[in-house]
C-alpha positions in Angstrom: 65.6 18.6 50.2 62.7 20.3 48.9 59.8 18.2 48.6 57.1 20.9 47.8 57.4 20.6 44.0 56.8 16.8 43.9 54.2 16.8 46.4 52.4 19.0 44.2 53.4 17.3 41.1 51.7 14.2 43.0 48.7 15.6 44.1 48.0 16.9 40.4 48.6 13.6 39.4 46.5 11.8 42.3 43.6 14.6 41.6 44.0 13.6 37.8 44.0 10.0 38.0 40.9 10.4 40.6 39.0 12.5 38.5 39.5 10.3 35.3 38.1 6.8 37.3 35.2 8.8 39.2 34.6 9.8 35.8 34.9 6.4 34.3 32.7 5.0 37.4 30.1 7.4 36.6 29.5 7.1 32.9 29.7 3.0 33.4 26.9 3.6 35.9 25.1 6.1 33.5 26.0 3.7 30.6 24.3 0.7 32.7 21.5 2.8 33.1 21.3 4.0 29.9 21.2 0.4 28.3 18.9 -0.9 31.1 16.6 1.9 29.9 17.2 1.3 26.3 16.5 -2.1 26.7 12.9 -1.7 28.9 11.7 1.1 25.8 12.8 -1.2 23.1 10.8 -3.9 24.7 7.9 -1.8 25.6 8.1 -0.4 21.9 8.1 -3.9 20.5 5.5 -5.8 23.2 3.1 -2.7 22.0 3.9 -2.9 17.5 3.4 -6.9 18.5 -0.2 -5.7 20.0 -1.2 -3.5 17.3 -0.5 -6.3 14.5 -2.4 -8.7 16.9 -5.1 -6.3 16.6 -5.1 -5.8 13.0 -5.2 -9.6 12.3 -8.2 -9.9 14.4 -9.7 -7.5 12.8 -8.8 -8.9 9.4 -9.9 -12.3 10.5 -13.3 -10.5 12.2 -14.1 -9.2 8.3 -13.3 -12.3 6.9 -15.7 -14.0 9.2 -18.4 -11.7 8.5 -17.7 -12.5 4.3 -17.9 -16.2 4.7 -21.3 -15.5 6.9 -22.4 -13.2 4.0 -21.1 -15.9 1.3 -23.0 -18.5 2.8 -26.2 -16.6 3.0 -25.7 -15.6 -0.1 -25.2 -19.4 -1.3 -28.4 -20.6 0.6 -30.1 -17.4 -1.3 -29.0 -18.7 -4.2 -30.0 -22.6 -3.2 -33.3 -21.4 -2.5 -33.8 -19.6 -5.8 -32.7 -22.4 -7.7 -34.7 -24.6 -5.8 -37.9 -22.7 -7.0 -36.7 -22.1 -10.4 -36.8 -26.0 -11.1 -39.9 -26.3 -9.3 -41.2 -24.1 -11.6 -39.8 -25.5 -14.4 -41.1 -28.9 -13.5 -44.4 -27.1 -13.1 -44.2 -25.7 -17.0 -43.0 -29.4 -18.0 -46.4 -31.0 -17.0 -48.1 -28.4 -18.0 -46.6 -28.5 -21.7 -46.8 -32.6 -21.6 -50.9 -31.9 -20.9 -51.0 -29.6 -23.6 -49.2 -32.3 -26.0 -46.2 -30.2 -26.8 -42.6 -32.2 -26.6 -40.6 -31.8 -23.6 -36.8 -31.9 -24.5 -34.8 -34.1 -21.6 -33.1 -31.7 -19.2 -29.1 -31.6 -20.5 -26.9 -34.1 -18.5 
């Protein structure tokens, strides 16, 4: 009996069937790899667009800071003006009632 052909029929077969799981072995490595990887970028990739919105809504609330400090200066500005504007109004109130000349009531 000749055993040659089968022998090589089985070694084509055992070289095939070795090739196709080293081949399977490898891209399941490469694959692990490959979504280990995917996975540390996307998380890099998000931890830094997380960082840059953190920084744009400091600076938002930064500006929004510096308005209400403006806005309040403005209001005590416009305290202090009012302030003198009824001093001088009381002022031209006793000077009309010296003079004899009716002073309407301020409006309610």
């Amino acid at each position: 009996m000749d055993f040659a052909p089968w022998l090589t029929f089985v070694g084509a077969l055992t070289t095939a069937i070795i090739t196709v799981i080293g081949t399977i072995y490898v891209a399941r490595s490469r694959t692990r790899v490959d979504v280990g990887s995917s996975i540390t970028t996307g998380f890099r990739e998000l931890t830094d667009q997380l960082q840059e919105e953190r920084n744009q809504l400091s600076e938002i609330i930064r500006r929004q800071r510096e308005d209400l400090v403006e806005a309040e200066r403005a209001n005590g500005r416009q305290a202090a003006a009012l302030r003198k504007a009824r001093r001088h109004i009381s002022m031209l109130e006793d000077k009309l009632s010296r003079a004899g000349i009716d002073v309407p009531p301020p409006p309610n």
